[in-house]
ROSE-4610 file (N, C-alpha, C; in Angstrom, 1 decimal, always signed):
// ROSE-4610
residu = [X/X/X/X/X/X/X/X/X/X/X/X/X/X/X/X/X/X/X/X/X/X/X/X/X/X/X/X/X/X/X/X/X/X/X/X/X/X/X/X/X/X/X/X/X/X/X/X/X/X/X/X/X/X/X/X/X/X/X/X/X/X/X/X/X/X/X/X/X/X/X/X/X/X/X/X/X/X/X/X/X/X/X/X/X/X/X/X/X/X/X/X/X/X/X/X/X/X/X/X/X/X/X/X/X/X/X/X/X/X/X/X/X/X/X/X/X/X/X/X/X/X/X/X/X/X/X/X/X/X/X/X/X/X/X/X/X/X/X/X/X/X/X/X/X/X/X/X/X/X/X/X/X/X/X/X/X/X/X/X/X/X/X/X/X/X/X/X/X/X/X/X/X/X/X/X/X/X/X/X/X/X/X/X/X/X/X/X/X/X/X/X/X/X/X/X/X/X/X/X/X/X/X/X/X/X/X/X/X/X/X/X/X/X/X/X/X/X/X/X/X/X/X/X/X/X/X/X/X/X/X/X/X/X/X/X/X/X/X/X/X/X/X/X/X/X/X/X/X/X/X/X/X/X/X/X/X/X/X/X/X/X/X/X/X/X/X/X/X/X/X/X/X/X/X/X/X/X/X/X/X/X/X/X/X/X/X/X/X/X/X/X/X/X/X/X/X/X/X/X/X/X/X/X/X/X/X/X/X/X/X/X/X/X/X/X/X/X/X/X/X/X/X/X/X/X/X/X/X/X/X/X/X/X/X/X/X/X/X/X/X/X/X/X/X/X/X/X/X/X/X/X/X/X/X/X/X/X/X/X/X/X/X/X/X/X/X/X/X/X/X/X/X/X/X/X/X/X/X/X/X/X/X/X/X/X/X/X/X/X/X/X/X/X/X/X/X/X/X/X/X/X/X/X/X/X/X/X/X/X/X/X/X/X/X/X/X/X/X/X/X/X/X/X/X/X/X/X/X/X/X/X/X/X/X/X/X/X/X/X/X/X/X/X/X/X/X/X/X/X/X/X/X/X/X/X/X/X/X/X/X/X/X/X/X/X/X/X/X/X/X/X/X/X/X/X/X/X/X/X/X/X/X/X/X/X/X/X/X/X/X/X/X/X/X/X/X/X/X/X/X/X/X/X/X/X/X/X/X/X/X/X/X/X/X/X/X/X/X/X/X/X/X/X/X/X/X/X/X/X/X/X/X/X/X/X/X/X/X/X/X/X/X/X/X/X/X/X/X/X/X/X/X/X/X/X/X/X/X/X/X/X/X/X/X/X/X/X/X/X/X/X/X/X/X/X/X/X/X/X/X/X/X/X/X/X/X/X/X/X/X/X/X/X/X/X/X/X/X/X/X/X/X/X/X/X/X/X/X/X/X/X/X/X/X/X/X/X/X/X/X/X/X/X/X/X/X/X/X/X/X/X/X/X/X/X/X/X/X]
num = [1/1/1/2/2/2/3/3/3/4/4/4/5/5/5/6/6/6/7/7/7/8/8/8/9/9/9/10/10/10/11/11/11/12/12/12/13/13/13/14/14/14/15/15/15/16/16/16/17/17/17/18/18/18/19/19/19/20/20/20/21/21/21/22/22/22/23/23/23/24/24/24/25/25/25/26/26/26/27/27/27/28/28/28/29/29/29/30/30/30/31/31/31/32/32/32/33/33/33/34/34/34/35/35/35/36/36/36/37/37/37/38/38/38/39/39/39/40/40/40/41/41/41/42/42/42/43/43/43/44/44/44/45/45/45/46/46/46/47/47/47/48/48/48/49/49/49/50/50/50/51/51/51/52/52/52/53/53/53/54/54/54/55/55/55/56/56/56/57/57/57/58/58/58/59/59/59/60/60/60/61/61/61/62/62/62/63/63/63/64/64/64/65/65/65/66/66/66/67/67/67/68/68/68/69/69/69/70/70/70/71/71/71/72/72/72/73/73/73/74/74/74/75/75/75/76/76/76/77/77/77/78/78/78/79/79/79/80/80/80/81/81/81/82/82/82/83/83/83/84/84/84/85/85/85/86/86/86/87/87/87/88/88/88/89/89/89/90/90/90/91/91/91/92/92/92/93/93/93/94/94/94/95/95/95/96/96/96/97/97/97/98/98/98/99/99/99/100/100/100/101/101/101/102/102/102/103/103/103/104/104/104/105/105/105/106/106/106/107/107/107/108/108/108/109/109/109/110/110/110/111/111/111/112/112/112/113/113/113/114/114/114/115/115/115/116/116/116/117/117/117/118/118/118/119/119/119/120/120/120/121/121/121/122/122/122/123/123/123/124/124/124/125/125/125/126/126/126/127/127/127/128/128/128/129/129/129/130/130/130/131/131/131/132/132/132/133/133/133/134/134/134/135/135/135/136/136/136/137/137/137/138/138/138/139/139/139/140/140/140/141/141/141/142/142/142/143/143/143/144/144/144/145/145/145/146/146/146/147/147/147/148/148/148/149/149/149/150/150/150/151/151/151/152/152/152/153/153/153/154/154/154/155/155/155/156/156/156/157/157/157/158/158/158/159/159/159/160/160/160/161/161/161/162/162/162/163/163/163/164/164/164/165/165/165/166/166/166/167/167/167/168/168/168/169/169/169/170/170/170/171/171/171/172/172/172/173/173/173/174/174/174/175/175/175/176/176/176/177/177/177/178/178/178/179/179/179/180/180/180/181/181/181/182/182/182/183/183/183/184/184/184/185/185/185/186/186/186/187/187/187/188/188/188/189/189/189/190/190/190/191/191/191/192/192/192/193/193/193/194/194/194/195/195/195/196/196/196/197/197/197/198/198/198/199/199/199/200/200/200/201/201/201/202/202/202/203/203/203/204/204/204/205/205/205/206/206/206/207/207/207/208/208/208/209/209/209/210/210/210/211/211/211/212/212/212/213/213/213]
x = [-0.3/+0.1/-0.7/-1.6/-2.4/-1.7/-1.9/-1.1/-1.7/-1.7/-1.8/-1.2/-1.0/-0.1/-0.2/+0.4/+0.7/+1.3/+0.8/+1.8/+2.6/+3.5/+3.7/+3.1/+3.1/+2.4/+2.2/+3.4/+3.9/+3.3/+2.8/+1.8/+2.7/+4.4/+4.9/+5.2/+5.9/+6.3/+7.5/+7.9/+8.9/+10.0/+11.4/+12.5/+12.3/+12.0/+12.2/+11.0/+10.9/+10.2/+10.3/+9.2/+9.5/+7.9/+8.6/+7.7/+7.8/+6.6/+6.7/+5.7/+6.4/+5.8/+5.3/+4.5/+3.6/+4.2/+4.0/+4.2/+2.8/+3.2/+2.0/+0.8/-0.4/-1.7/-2.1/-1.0/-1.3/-1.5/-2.0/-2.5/-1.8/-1.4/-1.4/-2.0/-3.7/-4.2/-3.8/-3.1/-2.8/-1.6/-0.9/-0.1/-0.6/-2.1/-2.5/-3.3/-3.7/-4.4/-3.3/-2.3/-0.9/-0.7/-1.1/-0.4/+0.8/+1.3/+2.3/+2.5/+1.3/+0.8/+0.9/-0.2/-0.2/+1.1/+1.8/+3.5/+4.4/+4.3/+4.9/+4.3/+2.7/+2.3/+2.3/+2.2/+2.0/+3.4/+4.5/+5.7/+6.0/+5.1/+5.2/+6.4/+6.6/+8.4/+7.9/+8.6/+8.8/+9.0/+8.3/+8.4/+7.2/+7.2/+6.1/+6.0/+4.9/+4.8/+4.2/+4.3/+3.5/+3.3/+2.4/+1.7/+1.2/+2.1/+1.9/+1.6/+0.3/+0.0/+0.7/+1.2/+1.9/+0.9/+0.9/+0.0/+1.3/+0.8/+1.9/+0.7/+1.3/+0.8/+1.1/+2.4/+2.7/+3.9/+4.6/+5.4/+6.7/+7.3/+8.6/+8.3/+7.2/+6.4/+7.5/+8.3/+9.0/+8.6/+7.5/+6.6/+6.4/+6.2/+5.9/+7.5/+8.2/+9.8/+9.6/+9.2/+9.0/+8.2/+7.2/+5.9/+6.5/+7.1/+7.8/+8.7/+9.5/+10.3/+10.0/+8.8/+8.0/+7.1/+6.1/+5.3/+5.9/+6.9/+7.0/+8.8/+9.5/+10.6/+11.3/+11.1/+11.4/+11.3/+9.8/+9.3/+9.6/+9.6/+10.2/+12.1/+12.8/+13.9/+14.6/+13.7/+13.1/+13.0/+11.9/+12.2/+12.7/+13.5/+15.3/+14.3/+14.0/+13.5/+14.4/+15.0/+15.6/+14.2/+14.9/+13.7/+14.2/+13.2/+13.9/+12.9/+13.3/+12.7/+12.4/+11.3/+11.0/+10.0/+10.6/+9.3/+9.3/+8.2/+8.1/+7.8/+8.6/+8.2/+8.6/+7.7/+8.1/+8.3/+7.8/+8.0/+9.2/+10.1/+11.5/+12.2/+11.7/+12.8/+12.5/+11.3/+11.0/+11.7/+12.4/+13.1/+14.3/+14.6/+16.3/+16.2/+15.2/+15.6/+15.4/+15.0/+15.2/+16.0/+16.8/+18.0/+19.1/+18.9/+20.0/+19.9/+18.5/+17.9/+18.5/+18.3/+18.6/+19.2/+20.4/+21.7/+21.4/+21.8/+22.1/+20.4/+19.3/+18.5/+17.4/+17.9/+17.1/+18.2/+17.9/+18.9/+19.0/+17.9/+18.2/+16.8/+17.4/+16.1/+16.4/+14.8/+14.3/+13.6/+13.9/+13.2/+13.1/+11.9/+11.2/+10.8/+11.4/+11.3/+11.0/+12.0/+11.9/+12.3/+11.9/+11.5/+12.8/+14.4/+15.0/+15.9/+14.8/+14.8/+14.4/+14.4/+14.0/+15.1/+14.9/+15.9/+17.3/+16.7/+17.9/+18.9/+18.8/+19.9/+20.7/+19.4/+20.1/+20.7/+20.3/+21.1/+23.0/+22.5/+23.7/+24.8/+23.8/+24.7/+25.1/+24.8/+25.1/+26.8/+26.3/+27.4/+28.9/+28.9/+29.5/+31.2/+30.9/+30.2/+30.2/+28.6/+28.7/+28.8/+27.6/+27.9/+29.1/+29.8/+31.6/+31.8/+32.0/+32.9/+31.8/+30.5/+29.4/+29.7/+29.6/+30.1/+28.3/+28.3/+26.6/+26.3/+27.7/+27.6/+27.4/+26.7/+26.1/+24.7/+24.2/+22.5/+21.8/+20.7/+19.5/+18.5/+18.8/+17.7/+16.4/+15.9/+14.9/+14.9/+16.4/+16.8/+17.0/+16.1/+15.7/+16.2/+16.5/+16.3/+18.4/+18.7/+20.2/+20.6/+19.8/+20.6/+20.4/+19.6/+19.8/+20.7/+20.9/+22.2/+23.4/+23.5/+25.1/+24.8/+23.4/+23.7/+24.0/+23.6/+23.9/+25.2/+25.8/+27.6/+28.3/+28.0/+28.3/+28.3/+27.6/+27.7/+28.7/+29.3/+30.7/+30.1/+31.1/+31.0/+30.1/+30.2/+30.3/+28.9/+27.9/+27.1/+25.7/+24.5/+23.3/+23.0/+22.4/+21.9/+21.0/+21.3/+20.3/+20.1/+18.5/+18.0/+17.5/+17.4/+17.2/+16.3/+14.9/+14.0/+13.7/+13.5/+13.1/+12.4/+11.7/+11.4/+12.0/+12.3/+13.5/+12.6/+11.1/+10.6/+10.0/+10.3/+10.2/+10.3/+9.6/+10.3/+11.3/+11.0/+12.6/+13.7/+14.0/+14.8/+16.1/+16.3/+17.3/+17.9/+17.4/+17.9/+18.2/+17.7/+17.6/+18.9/+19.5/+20.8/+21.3/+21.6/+23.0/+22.7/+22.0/+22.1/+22.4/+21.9/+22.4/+23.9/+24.4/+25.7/+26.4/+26.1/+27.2/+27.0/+25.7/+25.4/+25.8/+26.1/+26.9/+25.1/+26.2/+24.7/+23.9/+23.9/+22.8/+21.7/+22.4/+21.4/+20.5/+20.4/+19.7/+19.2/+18.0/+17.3/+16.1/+16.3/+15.7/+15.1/+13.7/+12.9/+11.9/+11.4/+10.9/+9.5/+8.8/+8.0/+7.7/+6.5/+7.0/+7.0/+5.9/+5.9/+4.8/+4.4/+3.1/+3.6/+1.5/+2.3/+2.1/+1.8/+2.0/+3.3/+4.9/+5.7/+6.5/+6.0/+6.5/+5.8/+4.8/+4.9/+5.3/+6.1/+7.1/+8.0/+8.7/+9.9/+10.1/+8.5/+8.4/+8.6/+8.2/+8.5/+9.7/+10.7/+11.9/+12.4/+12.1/+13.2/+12.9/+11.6/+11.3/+12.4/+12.5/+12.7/+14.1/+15.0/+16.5/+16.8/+16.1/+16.5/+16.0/+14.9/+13.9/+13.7/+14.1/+13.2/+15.0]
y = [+3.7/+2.8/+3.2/+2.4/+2.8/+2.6/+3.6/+3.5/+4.1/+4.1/+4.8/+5.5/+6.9/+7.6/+8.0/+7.9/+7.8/+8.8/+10.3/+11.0/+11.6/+12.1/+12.0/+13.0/+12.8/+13.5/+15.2/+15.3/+17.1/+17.5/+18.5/+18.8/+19.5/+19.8/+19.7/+18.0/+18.6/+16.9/+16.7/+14.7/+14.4/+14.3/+14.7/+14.4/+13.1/+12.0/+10.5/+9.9/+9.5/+8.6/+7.6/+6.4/+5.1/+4.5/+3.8/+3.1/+1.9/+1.4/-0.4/-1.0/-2.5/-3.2/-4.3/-4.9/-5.9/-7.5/-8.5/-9.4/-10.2/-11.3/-12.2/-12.0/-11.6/-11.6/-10.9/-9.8/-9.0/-7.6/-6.5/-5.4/-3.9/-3.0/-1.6/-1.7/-2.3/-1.6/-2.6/-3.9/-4.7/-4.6/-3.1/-2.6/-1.7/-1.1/-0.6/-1.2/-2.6/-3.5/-3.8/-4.1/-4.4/-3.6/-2.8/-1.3/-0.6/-1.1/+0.2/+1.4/+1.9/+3.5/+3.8/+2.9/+3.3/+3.2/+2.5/+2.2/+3.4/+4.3/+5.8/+6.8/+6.7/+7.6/+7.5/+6.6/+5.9/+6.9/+6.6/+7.3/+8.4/+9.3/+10.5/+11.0/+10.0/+9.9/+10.7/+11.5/+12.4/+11.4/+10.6/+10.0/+9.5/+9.7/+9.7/+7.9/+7.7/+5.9/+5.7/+5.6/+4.7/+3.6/+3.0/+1.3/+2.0/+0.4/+0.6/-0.9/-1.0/-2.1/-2.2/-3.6/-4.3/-4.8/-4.0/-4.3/-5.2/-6.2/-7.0/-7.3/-7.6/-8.3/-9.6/-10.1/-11.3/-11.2/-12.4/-12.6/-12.3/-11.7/-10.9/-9.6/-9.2/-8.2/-6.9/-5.4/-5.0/-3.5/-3.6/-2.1/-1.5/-2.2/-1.9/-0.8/-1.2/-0.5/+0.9/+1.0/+1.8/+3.6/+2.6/+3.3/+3.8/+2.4/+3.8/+4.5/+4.5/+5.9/+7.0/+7.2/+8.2/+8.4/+7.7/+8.1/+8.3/+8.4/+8.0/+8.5/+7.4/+8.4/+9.0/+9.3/+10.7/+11.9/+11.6/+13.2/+13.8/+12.5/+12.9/+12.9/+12.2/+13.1/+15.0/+14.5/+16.5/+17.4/+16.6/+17.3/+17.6/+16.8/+16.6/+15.9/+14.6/+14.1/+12.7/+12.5/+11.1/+9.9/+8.7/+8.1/+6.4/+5.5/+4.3/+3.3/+2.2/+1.6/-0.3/-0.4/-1.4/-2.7/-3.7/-4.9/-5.9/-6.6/-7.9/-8.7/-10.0/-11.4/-10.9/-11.0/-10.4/-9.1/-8.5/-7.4/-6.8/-8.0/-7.5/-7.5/-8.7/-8.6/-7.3/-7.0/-5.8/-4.7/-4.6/-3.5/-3.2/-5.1/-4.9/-5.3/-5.6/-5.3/-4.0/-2.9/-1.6/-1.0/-1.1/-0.4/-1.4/-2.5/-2.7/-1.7/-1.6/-1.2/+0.3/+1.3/+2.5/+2.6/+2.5/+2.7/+3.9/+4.5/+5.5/+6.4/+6.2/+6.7/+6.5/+5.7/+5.6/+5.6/+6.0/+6.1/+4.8/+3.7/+2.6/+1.6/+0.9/-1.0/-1.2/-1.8/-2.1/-3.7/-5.1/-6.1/-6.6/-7.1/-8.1/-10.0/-10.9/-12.0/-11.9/-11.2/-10.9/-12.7/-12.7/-13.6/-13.6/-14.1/-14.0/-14.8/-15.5/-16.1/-17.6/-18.4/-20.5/-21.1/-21.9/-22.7/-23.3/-23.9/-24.2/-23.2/-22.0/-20.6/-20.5/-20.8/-20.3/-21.6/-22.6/-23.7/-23.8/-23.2/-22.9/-21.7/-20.8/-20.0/-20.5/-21.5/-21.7/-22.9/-23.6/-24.4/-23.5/-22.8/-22.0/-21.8/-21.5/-21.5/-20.0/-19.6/-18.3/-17.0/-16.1/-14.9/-15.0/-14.6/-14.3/-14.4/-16.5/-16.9/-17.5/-16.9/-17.6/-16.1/-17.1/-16.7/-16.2/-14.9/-15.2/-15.8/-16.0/-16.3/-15.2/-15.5/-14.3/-14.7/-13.2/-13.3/-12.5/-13.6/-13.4/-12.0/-11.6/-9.8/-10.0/-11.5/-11.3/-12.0/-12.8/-13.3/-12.8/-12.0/-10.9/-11.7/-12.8/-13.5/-13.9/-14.0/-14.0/-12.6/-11.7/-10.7/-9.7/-9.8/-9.4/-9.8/-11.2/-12.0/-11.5/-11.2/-10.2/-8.5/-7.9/-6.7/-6.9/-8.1/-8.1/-8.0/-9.2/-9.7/-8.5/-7.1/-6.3/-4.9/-5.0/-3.7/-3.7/-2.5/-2.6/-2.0/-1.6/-1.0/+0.2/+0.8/+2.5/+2.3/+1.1/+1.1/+1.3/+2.1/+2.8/+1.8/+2.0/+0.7/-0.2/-1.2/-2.0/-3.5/-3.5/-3.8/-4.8/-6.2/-7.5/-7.8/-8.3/-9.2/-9.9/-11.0/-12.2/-13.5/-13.9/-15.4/-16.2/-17.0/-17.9/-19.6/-19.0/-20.3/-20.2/-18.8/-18.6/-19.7/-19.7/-20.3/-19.9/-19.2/-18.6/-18.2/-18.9/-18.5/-19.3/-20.1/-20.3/-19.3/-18.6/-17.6/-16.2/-16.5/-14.7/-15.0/-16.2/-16.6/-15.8/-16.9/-16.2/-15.0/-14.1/-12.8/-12.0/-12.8/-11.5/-12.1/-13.1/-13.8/-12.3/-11.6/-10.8/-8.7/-9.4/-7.7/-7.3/-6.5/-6.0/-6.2/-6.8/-7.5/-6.4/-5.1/-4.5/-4.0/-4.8/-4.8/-5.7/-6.4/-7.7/-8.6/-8.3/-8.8/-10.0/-11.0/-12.5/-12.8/-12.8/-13.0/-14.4/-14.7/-16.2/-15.5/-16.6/-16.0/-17.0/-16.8/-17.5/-16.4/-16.7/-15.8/-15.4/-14.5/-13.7/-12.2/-11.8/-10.3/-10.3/-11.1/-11.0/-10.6/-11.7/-11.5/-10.4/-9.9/-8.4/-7.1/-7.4/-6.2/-5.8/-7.0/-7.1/-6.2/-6.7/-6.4/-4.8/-4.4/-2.8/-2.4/-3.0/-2.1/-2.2/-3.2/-3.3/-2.1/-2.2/-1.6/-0.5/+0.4/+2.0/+2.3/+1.5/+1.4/+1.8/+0.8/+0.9/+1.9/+2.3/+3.1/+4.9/+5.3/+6.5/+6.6/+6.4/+6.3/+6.8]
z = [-18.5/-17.4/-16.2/-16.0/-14.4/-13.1/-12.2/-11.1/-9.8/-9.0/-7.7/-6.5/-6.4/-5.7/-4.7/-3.1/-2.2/-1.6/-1.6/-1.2/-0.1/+0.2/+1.5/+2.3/+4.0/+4.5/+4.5/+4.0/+3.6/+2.2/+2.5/+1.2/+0.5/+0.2/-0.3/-1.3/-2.6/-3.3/-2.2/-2.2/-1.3/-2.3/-1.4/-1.8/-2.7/-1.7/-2.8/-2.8/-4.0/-4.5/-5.1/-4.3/-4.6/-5.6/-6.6/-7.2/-7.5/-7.3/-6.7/-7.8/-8.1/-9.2/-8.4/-8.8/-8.2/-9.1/-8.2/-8.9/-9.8/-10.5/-11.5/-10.4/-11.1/-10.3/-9.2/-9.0/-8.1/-8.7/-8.1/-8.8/-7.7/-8.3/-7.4/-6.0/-6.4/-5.0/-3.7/-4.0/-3.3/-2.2/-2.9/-2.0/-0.9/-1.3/+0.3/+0.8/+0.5/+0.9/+1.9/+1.8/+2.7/+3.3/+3.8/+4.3/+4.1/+3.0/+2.8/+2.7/+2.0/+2.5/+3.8/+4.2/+5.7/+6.8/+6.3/+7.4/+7.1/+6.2/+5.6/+6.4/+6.4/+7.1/+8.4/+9.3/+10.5/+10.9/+10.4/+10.1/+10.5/+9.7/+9.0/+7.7/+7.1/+6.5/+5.2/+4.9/+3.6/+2.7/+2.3/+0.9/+0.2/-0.9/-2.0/-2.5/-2.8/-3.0/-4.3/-5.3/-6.3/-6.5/-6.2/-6.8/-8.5/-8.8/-10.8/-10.8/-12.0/-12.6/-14.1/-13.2/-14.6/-15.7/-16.8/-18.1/-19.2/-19.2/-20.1/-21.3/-22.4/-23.4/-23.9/-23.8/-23.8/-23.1/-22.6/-21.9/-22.7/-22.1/-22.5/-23.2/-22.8/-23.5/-22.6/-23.0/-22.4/-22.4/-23.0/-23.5/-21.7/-21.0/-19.7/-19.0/-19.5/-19.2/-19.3/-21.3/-21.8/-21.1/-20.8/-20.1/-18.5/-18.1/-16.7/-16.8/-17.8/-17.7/-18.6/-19.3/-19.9/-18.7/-17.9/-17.3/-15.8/-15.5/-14.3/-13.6/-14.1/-14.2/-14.7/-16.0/-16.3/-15.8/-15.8/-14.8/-13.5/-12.6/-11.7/-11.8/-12.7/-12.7/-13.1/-14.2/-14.4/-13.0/-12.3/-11.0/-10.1/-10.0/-8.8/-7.9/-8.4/-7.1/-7.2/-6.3/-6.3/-6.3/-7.4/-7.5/-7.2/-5.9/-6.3/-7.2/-7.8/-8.2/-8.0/-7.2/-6.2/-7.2/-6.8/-6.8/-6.0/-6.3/-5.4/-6.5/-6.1/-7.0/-8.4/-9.7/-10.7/-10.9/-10.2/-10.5/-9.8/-9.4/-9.0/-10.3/-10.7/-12.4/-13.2/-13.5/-14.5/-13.3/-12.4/-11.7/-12.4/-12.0/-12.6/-13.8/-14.5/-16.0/-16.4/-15.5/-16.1/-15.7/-14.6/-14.1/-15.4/-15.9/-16.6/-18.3/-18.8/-19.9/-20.0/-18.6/-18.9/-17.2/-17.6/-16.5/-16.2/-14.5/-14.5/-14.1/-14.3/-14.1/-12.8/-11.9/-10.7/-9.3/-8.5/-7.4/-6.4/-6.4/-5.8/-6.0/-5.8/-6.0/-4.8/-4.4/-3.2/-4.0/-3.4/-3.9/-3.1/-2.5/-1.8/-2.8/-2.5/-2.6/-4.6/-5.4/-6.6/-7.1/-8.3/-9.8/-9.9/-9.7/-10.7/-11.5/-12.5/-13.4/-13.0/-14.1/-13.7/-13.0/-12.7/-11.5/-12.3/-13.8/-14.5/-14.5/-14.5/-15.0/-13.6/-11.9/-11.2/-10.3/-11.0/-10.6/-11.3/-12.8/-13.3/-12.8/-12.1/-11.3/-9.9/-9.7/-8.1/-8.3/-9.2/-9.7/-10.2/-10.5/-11.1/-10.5/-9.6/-8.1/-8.0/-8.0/-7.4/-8.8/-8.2/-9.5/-9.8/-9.1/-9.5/-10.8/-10.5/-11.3/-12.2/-12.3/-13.2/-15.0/-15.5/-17.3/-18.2/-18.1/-18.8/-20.3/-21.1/-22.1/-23.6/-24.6/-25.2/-25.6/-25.0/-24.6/-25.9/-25.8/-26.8/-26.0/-27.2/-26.8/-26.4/-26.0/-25.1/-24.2/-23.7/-22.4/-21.7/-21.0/-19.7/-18.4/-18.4/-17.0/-16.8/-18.2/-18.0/-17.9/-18.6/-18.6/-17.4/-16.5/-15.0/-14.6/-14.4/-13.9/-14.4/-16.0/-16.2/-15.1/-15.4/-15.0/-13.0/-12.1/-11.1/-10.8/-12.2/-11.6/-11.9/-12.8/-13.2/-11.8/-11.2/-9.8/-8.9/-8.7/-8.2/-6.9/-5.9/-4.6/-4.7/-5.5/-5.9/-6.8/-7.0/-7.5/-6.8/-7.2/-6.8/-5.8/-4.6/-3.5/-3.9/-3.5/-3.6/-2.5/-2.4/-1.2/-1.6/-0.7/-0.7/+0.6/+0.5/+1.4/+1.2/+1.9/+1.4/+2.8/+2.6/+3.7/+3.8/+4.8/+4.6/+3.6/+4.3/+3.5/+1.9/+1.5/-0.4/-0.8/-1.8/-2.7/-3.8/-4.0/-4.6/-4.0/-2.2/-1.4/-1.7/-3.0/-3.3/-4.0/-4.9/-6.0/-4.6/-3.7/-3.3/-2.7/-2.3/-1.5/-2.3/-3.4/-4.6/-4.6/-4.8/-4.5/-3.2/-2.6/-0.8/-0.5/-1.5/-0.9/-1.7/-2.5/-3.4/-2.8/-1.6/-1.3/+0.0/+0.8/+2.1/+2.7/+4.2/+5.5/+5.6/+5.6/+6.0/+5.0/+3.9/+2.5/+2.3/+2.9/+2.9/+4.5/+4.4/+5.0/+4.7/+5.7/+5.8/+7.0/+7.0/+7.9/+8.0/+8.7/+9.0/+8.1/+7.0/+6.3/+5.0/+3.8/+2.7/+1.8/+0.2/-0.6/-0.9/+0.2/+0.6/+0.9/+1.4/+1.4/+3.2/+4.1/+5.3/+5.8/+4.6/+5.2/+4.1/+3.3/+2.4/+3.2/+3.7/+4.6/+6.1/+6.6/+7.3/+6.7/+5.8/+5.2/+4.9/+4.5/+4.4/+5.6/+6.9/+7.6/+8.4/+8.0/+8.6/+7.4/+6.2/+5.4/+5.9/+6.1/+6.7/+7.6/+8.8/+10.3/+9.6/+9.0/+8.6/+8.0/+7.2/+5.8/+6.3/+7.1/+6.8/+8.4/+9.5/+10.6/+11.6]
């Protein structure tokens, strides 16, 4: 799995580390083409960054899961390093499809204007009305798109953090509703913006500011 590491300014390793998935057609390096590196250091924040390229083979291809918790978080849990695990667009789904895959092994998701799932499912969740009272049914072992939707309606108070950005003019600003409708207000932030990285690297630096600053 190719990737690119960001480390913090302390030539010590950081307490936390974040690793960020890119969405369809975007690449690792497009995250310091955005300055995200640079808004850490600007900072000076004790935290470590990885940009990872998503290598798919075919769609619903899940070998990519695989590879980040052998290459990636494993090792850094070996090390006592708290680890979050971040995307944007698609590569918000391959987050929370791996926080649902192997519970228990990252300390929080960070998603900026994430993928999650087609409009039929989240039309059907809006009707519903609402995660709540929305029924996942019984899911086919490579219906990745419902089965985030069970592991969302599934997090209780007491569950690992997780962080919501989004534009108000997304296009997936319908789906990100149903989601920030089920998360506490200072988990979720909504800024004037579409589904670009002008208005994701906003968001990085609101989340710094809130979270690290």
């Amino acid at each position: 799995m190719r990737s690119i590491s960001a480390p913090a300014h302390s030539t010590e390793a950081a307490p936390t580390r974040m690793v960020w998935l890119p969405g369809a057609y975007h690449a690792a390096q497009d995250f310091l083409s955005a300055g995200f590196a640079e808004a850490v250091n600007t900072r000076r924040l004790d935290l470590d960054l990885i940009f990872v390229d998503l290598e798919m083979a075919h769609v619903g291809d899940r070998s990519p899961l695989q590879h980040l918790r052998s290459d990636l978080v494993s090792p850094a849990r070996a090390a006592g390093v708290s680890i979050w695990l971040c995307g944007i667009s698609l590569g918000g789904l391959f987050a929370l499809d791996y926080a649902d895959t192997y519970p228990g092994e990252i300390d929080g998701i960070c998603l900026f204007a994430p993928y999650l799932g087609n409009r039929i499912l989240t039309d059907e969740i809006a009707r519903a009305p609402g995660l709540a009272a929305w029924q996942p049914g019984i899911l086919a072992e490579t219906d990745e798109e419902r089965r985030i939707w069970r592991h969302l309606k599934a997090r209780r108070a007491d569950s690992r953090p997780l962080y919501l950005g989004f534009g108000q003019e997304d296009r997936f600003s319908a789906a990100h509703e149903l989601l920030a409708a089920t998360l506490p207000g200072d988990a979720v932030d909504v800024i004037a913006g579409g589904h670009d990285w002008p208005t994701w690297s906003r968001l990085w630096e609101n989340f710094l500011d809130a979270r690290f600053t």
